[in-house]
N, C-alpha and C positions, 0 to 999 in steps of 0.2 A: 701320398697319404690322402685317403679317399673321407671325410667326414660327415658327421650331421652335427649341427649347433645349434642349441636352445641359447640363444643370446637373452638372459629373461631382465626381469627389473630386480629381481631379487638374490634369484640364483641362476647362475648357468651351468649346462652341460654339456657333453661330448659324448657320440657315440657313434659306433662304427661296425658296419657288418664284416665279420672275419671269417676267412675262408671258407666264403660262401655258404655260412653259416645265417644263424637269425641274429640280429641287429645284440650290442651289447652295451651298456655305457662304459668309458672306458674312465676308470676314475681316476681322483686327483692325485698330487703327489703324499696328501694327507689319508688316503685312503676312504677318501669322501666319495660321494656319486656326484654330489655338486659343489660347486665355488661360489660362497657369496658374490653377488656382481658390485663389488665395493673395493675403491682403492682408494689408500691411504698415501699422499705425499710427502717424502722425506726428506728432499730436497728438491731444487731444478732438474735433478739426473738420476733420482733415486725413488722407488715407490711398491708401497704394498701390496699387492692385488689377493684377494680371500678372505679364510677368518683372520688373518692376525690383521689385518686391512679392517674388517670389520670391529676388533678388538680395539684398535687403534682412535676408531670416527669415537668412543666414548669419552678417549683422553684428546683428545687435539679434533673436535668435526669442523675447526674452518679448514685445515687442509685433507680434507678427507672428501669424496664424490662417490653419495649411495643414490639408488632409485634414478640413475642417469639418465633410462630410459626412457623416461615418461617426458622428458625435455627434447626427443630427438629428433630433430628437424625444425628444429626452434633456436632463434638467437639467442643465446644461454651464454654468454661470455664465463668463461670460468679462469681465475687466478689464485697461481699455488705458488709460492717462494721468489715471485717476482717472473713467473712464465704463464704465458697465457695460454689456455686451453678452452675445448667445447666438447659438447655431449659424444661428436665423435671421434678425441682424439682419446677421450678414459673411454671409451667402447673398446678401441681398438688394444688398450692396455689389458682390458679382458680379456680382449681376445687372443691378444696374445701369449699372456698366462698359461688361459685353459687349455689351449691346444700345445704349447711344450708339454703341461703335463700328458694329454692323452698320447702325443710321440713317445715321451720318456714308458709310458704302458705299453703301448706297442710295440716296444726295441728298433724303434724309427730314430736313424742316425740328424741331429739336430741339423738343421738348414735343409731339410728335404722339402721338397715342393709341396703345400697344400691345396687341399680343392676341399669345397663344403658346398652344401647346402645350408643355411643360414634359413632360420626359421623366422618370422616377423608376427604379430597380432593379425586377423584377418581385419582390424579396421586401420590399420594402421594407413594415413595417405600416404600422397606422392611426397610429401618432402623427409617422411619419416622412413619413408623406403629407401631414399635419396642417400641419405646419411648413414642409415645400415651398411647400404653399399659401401660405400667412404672409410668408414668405419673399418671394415673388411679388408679392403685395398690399402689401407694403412698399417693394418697389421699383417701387409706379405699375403693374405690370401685371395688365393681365386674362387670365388663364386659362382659354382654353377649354376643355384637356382636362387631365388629370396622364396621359399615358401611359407604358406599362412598355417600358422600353427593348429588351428584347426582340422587342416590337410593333412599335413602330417602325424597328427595326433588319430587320422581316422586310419592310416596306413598301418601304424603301429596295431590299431585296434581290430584291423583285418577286415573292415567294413564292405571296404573294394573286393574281395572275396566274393562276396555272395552277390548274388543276381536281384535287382531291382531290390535294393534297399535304400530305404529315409531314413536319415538318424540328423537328432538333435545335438551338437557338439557342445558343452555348456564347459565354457573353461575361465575355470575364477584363479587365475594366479596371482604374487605376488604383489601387483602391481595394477594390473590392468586387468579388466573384463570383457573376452567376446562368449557370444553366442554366434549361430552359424547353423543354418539347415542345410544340409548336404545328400545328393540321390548318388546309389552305385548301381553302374549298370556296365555288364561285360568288360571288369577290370578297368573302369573308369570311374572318377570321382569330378562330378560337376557338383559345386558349391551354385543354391540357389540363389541365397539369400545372407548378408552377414549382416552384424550392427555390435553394438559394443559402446564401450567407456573406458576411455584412456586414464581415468582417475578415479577406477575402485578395483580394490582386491586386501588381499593380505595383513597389506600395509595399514591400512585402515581399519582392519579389527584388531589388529596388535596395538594402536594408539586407544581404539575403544577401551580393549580388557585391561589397558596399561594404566590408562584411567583411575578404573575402578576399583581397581586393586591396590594404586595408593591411595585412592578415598578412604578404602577399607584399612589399609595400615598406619594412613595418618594419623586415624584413632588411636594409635598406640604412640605416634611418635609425629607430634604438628609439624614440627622440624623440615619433614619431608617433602611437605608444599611445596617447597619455597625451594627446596634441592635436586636444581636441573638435570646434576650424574645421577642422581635417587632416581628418576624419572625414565633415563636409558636404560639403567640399569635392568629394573624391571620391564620395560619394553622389553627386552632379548629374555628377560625368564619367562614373562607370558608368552612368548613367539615358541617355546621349548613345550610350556600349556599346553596349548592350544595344541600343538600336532599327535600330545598323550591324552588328549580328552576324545580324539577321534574314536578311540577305543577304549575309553575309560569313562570313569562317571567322576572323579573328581583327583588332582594331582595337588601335590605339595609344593608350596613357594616357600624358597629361602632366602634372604636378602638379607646380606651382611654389608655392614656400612660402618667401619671400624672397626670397631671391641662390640659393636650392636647387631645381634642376630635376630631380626623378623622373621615372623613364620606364620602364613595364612594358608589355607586348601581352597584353590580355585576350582570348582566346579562347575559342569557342562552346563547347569542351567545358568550361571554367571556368560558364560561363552555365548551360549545364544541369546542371552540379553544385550548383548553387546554387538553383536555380530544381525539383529533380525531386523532392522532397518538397513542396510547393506543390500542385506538378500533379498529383500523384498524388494528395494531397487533393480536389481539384476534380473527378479523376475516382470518386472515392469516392462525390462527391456525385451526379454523372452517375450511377452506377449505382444509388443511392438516388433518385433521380429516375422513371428506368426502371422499376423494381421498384414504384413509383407508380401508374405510366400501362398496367404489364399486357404480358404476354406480346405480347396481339394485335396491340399498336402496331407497325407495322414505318418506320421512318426512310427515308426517301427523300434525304435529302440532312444534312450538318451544314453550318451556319453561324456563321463564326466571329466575334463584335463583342466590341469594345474593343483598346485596344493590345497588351496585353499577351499578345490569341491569337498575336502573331507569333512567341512565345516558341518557339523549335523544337522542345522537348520537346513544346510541345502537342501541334503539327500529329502528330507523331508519336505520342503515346497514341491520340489518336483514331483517327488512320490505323490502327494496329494492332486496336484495340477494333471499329470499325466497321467495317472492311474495302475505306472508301474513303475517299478525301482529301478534307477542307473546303472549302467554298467560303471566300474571304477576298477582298472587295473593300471597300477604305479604312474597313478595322475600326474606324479612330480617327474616323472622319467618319459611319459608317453611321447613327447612333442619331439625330442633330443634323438627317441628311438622310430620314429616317425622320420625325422629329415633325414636318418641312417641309409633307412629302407629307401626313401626318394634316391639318396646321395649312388647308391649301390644299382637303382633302376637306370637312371642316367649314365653313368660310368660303361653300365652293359650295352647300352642304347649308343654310347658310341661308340664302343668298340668293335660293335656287330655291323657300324653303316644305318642301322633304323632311324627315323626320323623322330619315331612317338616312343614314347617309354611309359607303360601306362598310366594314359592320361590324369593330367588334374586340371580340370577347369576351374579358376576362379572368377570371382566378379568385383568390380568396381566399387569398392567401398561407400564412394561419396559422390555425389556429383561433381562434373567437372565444366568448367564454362568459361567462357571469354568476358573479358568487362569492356563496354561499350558506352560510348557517347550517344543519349539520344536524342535524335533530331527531330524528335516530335515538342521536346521543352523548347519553350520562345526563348527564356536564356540562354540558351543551349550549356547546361551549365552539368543537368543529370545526368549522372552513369549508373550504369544496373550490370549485373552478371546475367547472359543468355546462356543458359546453360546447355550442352550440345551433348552431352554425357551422362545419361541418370545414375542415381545409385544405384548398386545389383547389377549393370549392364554384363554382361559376360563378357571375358578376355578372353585373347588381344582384341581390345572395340578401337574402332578408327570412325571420327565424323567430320564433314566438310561442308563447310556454313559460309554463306554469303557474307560479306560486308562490303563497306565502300570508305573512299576516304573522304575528307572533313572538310578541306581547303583547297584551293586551287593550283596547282604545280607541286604537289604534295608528292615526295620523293622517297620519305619513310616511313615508317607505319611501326608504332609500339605496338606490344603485345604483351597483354595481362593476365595470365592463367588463375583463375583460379578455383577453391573445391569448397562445397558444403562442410559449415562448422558446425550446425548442429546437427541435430535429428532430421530436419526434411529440410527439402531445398526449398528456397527463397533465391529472390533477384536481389533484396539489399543487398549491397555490398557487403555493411556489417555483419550481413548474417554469414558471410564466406570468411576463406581464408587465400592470400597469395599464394600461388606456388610457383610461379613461373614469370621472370619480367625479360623482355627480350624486347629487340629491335630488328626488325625487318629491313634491308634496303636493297637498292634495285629498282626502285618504281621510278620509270620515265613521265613524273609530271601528270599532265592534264588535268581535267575538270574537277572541281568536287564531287562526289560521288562516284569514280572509279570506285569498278569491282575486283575486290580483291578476295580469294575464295582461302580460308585458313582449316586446312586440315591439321587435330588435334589426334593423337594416337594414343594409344595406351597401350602397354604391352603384359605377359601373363603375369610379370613381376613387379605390375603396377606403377613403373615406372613410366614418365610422360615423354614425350616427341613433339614435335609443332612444326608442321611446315606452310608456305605461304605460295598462292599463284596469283599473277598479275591476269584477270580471265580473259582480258580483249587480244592480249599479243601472248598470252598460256609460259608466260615468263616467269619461274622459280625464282622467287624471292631469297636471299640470302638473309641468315639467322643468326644475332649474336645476344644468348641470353645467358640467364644463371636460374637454378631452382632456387628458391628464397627459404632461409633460416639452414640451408647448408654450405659449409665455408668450400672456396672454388679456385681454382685455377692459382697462380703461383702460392697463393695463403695456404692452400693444401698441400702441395708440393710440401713446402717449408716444414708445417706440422708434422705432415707422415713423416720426414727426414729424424725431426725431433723427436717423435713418438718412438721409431724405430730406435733409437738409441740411448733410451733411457732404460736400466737397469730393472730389472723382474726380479723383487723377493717375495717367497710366499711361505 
């Protein structure tokens, strides 16, 4: 069973190119095109994954896990019923979900082997790529590729088609925001430039218009303030707003709260009241993007993925900003039918013996660097991140950087990985994040200042490497590390075992 997966923060989906056909989604057992990405815990052994999952986080949200995503690669400890869990073992609950239902569509006999392509943010780092993985392998699947949704959003789009084209990728989903400048050239997609925001999209103008709208019906009923279900409630009927205002100028709310029927008409100019500080964010980011990739770039097209481009302020910054109108075909399906097409390139790529399956270059989200002691402080006391890796570097980047050691008969050597937390790279530390803690050993002694040379790797799937040489005797260091904020070695074991054997209702 050959797939693509939008693992999203909000919704996910499945899709699959069938007899060599064009890409389709293959929908849920509700007859949806997607699954909320929310489960609900019913016991230690039992749990909801979709809408009744999502029906559920209104009556019981301490045992419920929404917006998972946006924690992934983070120590997120999570406890349900007296079992402990993390961002990737409710991924892999997802995941597991979604794909019974697209077998049960397909007339795929249950326990059949899967392979995907698993779609990620294009900013996502190395530990959020880490856990995807995990994520994945926990829930029985093999991973052919992690691709940046962007990528596959441009496949879908048929971008790679045409000869020497720039396109803008502007994808405001759920949850998160990338942007992303991407050139095709001869059935290749090299990604220039990416950037993004882990914590804007959707979600965040659904709490806006959710707002405002009980502002506006508290007038009728104060009561409401103060009524935390009053407040979900409408969250999920503006979320329903919002996606008929794309195409409408004004919809109808109804919120029943006992024997009490409210009734107000939310309209598009309330939507982009709510929603035009967001946007303007995202466009901040777009032109920090730009100001990346260089005058010379000139855009041939915007393309718009995830739900939440239907926002009409977008289509309108853009339209203003760039002087023409986006493309926008099933933003909410693009990425899903995008990892399809990858999933279906690859499959053929190896069946044929070919090495390349038309290309997709991506780049290095974030900086990546080593943290060092400097021996220039009299207390020797400062550490800084050298960073050996810029953002945007293209994949797979490999760099190999001097260092030395600190002490005299010095026989191990830690090693600190880590990547740019904000916008531009900085040496503080605070301004990075860990991704990698590891131990080197092998080194025979001698002086301080033995040179020890640390190749860092990165591979197309953003994934990290780190190997070590001793340079005077060309002595391969031995590695025992862990990627930081993803759980490893027997704790995963144990979880995936767990995972695997909790009960799927939907």
């Amino acid at each position: 069973m050959i797939v693509g997966i939008d693992l999203g923060t909000t919704y996910s989906a499945v899709a699959a190119v069938v007899d060599g056909g064009r890409p389709r989604i293959l929908a849920n057992r509700l007859g949806e095109p997607t699954t909320p990405s929310c489960v609900a815990f019913l016991g230690p052994d039992e749990v909801l994954v979709g809408a009744l999952a999502k029906d559920q986080l209104r009556r019981d949200p301490r045992n419920c896990a929404a917006l998972i995503k946006r924690n992934m690669g983070t120590d997120f400890p999570l406890t349900f019923h007296g079992v402990d869990h993390t961002p990737e073992s409710v991924s892999a609950l997802i995941l597991r979900a979604v794909v019974a239902d697209a077998a049960a569509e397909l007339g795929v006999a249950a326990g059949t082997a899967v392979r995907a392509v698993i779609t990620v943010p294009a900013y996502f780092g190395t530990r959020e790529r880490e856990a995807t993985q995990l994520a994945a392998e926990m829930a029985g699947i093999e991973v052919l590729e992690l691709v940046a949704e962007p990528v596959a959003a441009a496949l879908y789009y048929g971008v790679n088609d045409a000869t020497d084209r720039t396109a803008l990728v502007y994808d405001l989903g759920g949850g998160t925001f990338d942007c992303t400048v991407l050139r095709s050239h001869g059935g290749e997609i090299n990604v220039l430039a990416t950037d993004g925001d882990p914590h804007l999209g959707g979600a965040e103008v659904d709490e806006r218009l959710g707002a405002a709208v009980l502002d506006r019906l508290a007038e009728e009923d104060p009561d409401l303030v103060d009524d935390d279900g009053a407040l979900e409630a409408i969250t999920n009927l503006v979320e329903i707003a919002k996606r008929n205002l794309a195409h409408k100028q004004s919809h109808p709310l109804v919120l029943r709260r006992g024997d009490q029927v409210l009734r107000t008409d939310v309209g598009r100019d309330l939507l982009v009241q709510a929603s035009q500080d967001l946007v303007d964010r995202s466009m901040g980011i777009v032109d920090r993007l730009l100001r990346t990739v260089g005058d010379s770039v000139r855009l041939d097209e915007i393309v718009l993925v995830g739900g939440s481009s239907r926002l009409p302020a977008v289509q309108t910054a853009l339209t203003a900003r760039f002087g023409q109108a986006p493309r926008m075909v099933d933003p909410e399906l693009a990425v899903a039918l995008g990892a399809a097409v990858r999933a279906e390139q690859l499959t053929r790529a190896g069946e044929s013996g070919r090495s390349a399956a038309g290309r997709a270059v991506t780049v290095l989200p974030r900086g990546v660097g080593v943290l060092v002691r400097d021996s220039n402080d009299p207390e020797g006391l400062r550490e800084y991140v050298q960073h050996v890796l810029g953002p945007n570097t293209p994949l797979p980047a490999r760099a190999t950087t001097p260092f030395a050691t600190i002490v005299d008969d010095q026989e191990t050597v830690r090693i600190r990985v880590f990547e740019q937390a904000g916008a531009v790279v900085s040496e503080e530390v605070e301004h990075n994040r860990p991704v990698l803690d590891g131990e080197f050993t092998g080194l025979k002694g001698g002086k301080a200042g033995t040179r020890v040379d640390v190749t860092v790797m990165i591979g197309t799937d953003g994934r990290i490497t780190v190997s070590a040489q001793e340079a005077k005797r060309g002595r391969t260091l031995q590695l025992e590390a862990f990627v930081e904020g993803v759980v490893d070695g027997a704790a995963a074991d144990a979880m995936a075992a767990r995972t695997s054997a909790m009960t799927i209702r939907q």
